[in-house]
N, C-alpha and C positions, 0 to 999 in steps of 0.2 A: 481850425487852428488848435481849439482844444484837445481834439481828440488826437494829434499829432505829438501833440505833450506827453500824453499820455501813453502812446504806443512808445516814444524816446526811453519815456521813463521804465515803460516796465521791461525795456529791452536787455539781455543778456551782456551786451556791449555796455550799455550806460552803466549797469548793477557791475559789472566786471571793472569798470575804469574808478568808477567810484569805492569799492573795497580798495584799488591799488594806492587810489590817494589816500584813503585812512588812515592803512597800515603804512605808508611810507610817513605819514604824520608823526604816528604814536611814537614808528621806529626811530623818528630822527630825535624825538622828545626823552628817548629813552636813555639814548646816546649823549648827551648834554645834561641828564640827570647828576646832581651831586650827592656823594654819600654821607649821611649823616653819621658824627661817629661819637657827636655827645649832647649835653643839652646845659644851657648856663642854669645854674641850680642857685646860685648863689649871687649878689650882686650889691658892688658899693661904688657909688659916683657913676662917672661915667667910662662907657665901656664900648670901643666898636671891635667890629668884626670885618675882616679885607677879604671877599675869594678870591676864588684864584683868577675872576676874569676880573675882578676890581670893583666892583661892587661893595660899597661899604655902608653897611648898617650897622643902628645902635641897639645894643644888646639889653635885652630885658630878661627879666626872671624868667626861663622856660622856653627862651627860643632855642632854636635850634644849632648845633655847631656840625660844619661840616668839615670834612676832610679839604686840606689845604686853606682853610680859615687862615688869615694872620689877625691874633689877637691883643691888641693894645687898648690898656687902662690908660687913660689920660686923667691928672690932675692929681695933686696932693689924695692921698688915702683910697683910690681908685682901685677896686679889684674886683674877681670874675674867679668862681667856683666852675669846675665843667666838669656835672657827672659822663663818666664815658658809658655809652650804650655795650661795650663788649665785658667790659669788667667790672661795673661797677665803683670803680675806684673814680675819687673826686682829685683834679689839679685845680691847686690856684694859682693864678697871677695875678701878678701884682705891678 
């Protein structure tokens, strides 16, 4: 039985079907990748972030802002600095 395992495993078919799943893994992960396009630099009260699949996290100094974020400060004095990664230039909201 061992040595059955063994001849599967070093076979051209098993190594061939198993690259196809990899790559078809990485590719679909690649695909569903979001772009980052800045980083919360700045931060007072509280702050989430909505993607676009609706996923909503709270924003802390140095996370990440991605393309399609929706960004709302909640509560009295609530705001969010976003350095953009293309330009350099800071937006705040408030």
């Amino acid at each position: 039985m061992k040595s059955s395992m063994i001849s599967i495993i070093k076979s051209s078919v098993f190594k061939s079907s198993m690259a196809l799943i990899l790559s078809s893994f990485l590719l679909c992960n690649l695909a569903f990748a979001e772009t980052q396009i800045g980083i919360a630099s700045c931060l007072h009260g509280f702050v989430e972030a909505t993607s676009k699949s609706g996923e909503v996290r709270i924003l802390m100094p140095g996370d990440p802002i991605y393309q399609g974020d929706k960004i709302a400060p909640s509560g009295n004095g609530s705001s969010v600095c976003i350095t953009r990664l293309d330009s350099n230039t800071i937006e705040c909201i408030q």
